[in-house]
C-alpha positions as CSV (number, residue, x, y, z in Angstrom):
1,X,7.4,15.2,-11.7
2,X,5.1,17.1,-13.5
3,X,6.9,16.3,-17.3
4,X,5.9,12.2,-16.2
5,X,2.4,13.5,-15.3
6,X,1.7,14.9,-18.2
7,X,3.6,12.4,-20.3
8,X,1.3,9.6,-18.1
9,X,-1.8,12.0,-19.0
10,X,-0.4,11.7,-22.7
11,X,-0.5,8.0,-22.7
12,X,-3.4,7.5,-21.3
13,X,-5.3,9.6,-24.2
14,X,-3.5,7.7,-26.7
15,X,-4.4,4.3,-25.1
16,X,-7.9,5.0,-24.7
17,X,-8.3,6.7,-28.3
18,X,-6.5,2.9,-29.7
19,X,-9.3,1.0,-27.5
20,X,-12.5,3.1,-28.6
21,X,-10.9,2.3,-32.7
22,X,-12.0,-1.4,-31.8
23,X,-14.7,-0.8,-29.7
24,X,-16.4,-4.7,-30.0
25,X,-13.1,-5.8,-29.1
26,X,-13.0,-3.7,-25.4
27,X,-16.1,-4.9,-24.7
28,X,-16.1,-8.4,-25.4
29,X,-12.3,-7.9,-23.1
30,X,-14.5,-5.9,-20.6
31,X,-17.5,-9.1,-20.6
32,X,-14.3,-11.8,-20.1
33,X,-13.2,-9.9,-17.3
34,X,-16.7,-9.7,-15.2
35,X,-17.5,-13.4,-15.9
36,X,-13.6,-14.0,-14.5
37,X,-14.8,-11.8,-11.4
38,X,-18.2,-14.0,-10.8
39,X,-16.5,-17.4,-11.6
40,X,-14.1,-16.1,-8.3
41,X,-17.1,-15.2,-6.9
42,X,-19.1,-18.8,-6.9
43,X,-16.4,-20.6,-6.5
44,X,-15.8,-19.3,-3.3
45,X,-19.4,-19.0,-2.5
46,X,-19.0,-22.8,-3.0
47,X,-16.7,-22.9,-0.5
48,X,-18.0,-21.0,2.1
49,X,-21.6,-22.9,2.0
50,X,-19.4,-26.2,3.2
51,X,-17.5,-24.2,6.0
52,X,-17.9,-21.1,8.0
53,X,-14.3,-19.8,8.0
54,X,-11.1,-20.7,5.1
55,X,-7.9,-20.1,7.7
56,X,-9.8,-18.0,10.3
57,X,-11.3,-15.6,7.1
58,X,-15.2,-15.2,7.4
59,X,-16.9,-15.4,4.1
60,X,-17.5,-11.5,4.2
61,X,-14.1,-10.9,5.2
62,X,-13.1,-13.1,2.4
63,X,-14.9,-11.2,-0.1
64,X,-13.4,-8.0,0.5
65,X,-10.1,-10.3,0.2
66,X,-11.0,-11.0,-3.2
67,X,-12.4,-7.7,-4.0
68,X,-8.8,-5.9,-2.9
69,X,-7.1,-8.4,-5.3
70,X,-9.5,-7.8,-8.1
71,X,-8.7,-4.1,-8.0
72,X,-4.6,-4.8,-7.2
73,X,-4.6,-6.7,-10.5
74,X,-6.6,-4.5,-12.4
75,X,-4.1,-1.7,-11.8
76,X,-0.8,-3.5,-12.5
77,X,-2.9,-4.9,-15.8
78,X,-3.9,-1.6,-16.9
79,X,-0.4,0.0,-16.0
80,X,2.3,-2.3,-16.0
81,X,1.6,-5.8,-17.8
82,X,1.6,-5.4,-21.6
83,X,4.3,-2.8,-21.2
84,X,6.8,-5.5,-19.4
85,X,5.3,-8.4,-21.6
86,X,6.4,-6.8,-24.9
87,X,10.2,-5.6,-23.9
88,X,11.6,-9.0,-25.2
89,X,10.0,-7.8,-28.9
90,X,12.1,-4.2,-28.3
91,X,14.8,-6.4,-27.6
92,X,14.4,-8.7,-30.4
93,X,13.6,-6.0,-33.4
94,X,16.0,-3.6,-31.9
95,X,13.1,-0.7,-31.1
96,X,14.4,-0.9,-27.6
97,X,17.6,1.4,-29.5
98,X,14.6,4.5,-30.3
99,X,13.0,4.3,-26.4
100,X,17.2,4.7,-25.2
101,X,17.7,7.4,-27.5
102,X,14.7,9.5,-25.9
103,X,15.3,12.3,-23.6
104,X,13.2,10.1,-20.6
105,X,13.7,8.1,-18.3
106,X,14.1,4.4,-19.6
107,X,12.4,2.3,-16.7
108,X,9.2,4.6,-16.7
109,X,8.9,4.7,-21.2
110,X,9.9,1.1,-20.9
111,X,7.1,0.5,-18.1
112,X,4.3,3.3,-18.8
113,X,4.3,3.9,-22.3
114,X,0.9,1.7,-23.0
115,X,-2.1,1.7,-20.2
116,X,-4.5,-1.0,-21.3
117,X,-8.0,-0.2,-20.8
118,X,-10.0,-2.7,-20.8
119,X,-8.1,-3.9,-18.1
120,X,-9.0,-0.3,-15.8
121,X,-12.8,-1.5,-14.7
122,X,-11.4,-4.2,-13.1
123,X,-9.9,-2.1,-10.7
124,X,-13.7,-0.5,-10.0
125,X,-15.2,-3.9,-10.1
126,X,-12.7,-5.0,-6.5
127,X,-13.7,-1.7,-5.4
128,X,-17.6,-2.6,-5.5
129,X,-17.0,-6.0,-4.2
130,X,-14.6,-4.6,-1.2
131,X,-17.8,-2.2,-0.9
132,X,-20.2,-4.8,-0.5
133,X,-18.0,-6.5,1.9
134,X,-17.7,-3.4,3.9
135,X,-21.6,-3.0,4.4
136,X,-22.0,-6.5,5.5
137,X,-19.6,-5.9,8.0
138,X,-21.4,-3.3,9.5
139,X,-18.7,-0.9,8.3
140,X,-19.0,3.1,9.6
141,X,-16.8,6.3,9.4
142,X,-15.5,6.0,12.8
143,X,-12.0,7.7,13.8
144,X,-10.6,4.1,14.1
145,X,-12.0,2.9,11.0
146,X,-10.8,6.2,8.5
147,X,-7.9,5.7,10.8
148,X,-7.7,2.0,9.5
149,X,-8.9,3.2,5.8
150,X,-6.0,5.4,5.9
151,X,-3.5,3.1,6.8
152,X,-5.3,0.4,4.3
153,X,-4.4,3.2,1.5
154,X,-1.0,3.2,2.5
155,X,-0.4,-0.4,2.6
156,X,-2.8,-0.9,-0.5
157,X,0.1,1.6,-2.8
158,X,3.1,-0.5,-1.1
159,X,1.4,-3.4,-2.2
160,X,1.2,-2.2,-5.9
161,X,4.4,-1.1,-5.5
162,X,5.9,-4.7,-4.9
163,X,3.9,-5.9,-7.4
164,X,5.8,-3.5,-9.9
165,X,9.1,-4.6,-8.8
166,X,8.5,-8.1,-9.1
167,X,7.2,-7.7,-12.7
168,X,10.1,-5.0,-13.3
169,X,12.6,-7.9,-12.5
170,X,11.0,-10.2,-14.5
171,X,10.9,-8.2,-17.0
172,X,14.8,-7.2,-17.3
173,X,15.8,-11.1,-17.6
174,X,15.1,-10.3,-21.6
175,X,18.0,-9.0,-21.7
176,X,19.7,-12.0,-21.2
177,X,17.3,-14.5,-22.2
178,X,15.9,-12.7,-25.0
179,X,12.8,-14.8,-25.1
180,X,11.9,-15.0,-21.4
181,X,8.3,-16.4,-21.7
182,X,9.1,-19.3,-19.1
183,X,10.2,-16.8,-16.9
184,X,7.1,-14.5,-17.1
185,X,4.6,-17.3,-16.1
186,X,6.3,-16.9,-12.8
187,X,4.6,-13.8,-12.5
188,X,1.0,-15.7,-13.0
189,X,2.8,-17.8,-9.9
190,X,3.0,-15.0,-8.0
191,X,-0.4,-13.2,-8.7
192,X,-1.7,-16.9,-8.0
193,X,-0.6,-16.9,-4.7
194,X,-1.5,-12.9,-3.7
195,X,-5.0,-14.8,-4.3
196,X,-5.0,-17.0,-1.2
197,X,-4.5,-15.8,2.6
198,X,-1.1,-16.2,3.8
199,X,-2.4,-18.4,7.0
200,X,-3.5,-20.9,4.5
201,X,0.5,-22.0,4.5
202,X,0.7,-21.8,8.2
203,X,-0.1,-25.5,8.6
204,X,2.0,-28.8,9.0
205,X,4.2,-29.3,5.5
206,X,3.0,-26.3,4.0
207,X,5.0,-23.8,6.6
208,X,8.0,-23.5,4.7
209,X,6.3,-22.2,1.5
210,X,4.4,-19.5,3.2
211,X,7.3,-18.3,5.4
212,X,9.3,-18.2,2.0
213,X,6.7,-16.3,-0.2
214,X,6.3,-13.8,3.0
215,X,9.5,-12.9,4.2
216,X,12.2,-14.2,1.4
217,X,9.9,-13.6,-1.8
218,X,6.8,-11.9,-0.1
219,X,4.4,-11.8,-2.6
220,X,2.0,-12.8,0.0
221,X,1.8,-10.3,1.9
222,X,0.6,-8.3,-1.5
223,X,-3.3,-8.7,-0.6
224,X,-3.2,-10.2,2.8
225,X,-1.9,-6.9,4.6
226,X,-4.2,-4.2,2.8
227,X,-7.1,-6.6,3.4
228,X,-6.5,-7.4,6.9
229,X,-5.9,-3.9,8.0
230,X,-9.2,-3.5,7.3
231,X,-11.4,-6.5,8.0
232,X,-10.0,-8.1,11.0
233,X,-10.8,-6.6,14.5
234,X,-8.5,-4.4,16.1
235,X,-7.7,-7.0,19.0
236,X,-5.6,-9.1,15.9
237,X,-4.3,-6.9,14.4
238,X,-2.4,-5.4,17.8
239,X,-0.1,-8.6,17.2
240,X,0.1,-7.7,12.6
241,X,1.8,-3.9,13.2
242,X,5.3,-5.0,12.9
243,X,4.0,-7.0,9.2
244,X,3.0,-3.5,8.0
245,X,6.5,-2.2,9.3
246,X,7.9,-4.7,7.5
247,X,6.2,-4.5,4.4
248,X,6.8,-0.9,4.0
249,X,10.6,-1.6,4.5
250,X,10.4,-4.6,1.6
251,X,8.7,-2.2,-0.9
252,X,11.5,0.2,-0.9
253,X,14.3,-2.0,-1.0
254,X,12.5,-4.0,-4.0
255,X,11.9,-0.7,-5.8
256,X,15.2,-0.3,-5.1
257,X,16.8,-3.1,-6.2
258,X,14.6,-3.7,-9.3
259,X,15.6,0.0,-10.6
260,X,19.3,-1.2,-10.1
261,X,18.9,-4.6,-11.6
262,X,17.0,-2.9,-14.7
263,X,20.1,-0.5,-15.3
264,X,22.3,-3.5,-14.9
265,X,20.5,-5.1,-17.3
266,X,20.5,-2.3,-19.4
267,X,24.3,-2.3,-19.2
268,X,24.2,-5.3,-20.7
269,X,21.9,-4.7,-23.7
270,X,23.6,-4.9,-27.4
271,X,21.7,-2.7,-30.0
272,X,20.6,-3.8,-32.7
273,X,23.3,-1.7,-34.6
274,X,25.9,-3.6,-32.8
């Protein structure tokens, strides 16, 4: 563990020296990103000025929502995005041959060679939005709310953890498929609906699409269980434990299967000298 650390800590100087060489560049990425975060922000100020609650969500409660999945996407961006985005280009000009060839583990160089930092404030922008959040709330260091923080931690690092074995999967089609851009954009599917509350699909027609993204391909459940673990009074979320149960359960057999499914993939993989 503590060869990946340092190679990790190795990366991330590397990455950081390539950003500061085009330092107009990481800025002007930086200036999208915060006007991305307060277009989110009016929009659902917007919203909330028409109604009180958005499927039984306050508007504070709802900003922490958005805040937790500012700061979920920020991570997998900065870790995990431009890494899986470019392993169609190994395959194609064959570099994938020198990352096999190294004395590492494939799925973590093929994952964690690159952190993109312009992408890392977003992840301290959600964290100053779930802080406001908390204030308005009223929020204090009680037993059962560090209790609940610790637990929102917990739940918070599964949900990254799914994240990363959705993208993972995705990311080993290329293999096959070479050129798997169609298949990519379902990842912007997915992070598209880790943006909306799960009880959003618990109505009439629109059941059977929330029951499938929570329990079959439960992407929802991403955002919507680290947020409510903390947000929601403790008289709901009596009847939510066994979602956390099962969430924690899902995260390791997705890990799981997406390490098999990359190796099997691998398996598959002709060089370029072949």
């Amino acid at each position: 563990m503590g060869r990946y650390l340092r190679l990790l800590w190795a990366f991330a100087r590397f990455g950081l020296a390539q950003e500061m060489a085009f330092r107009a560049n990481f800025l002007a990425k930086l200036a999208v990103e915060a006007l991305w975060l307060g277009i989110l922000l009016a929009f659902y100020r917007t919203i909330f000025a028409k109604t009180a609650h958005v499927a039984n969500w306050s508007e504070t409660e709802y900003l922490f929502f958005v805040g937790c999945y500012f700061a979920l996407e920020g991570l997998v961006e900065t870790l995990f995005l431009s890494n899986c985005s470019e392993f169609s280009d190994l395959i194609r000009s064959g570099d994938l041959d020198f990352i096999l060839l190294k004395p590492i583990d494939e799925q973590f160089l093929v994952s964690c060679r690159n952190l993109d930092w312009s992408t890392a404030p977003n992840a301290l922008m959600g964290a100053a939005v779930m802080a406001v959040a908390l204030h308005d709330l009223g929020w204090t260091p009680t037993l059962d709310n560090v209790a609940r923080a610790g637990v929102f931690l917990i739940v918070f690092a599964s949900g990254l953890g799914m994240a990363y074995a959705f993208l993972l999967m995705l990311t080993s089609t290329s293999v096959w498929f070479v050129r798997n851009q169609s298949l990519m954009e379902l990842w912007w599917l997915f992070s598209s609906l880790m943006r909306y509350p799960r009880e959003i699909f618990s109505y009439t027609w629109a059941r059977p699409i929330g029951t499938f993204f929570t329990f079959v391909i439960p992407v929802m459940l991403v955002i919507n269980v680290p947020a409510r673990m903390m947000v929601k009074a403790l008289d709901q979320l009596r009847d939510d434990l066994w979602i956390v149960g099962f969430m924690l359960v899902a995260t390791v057999a997705l890990l799981a299967f997406s390490r098999w499914f990359f190796r099997a993939a691998l398996r598959r993989y002709r060089s370029a000298s072949s």
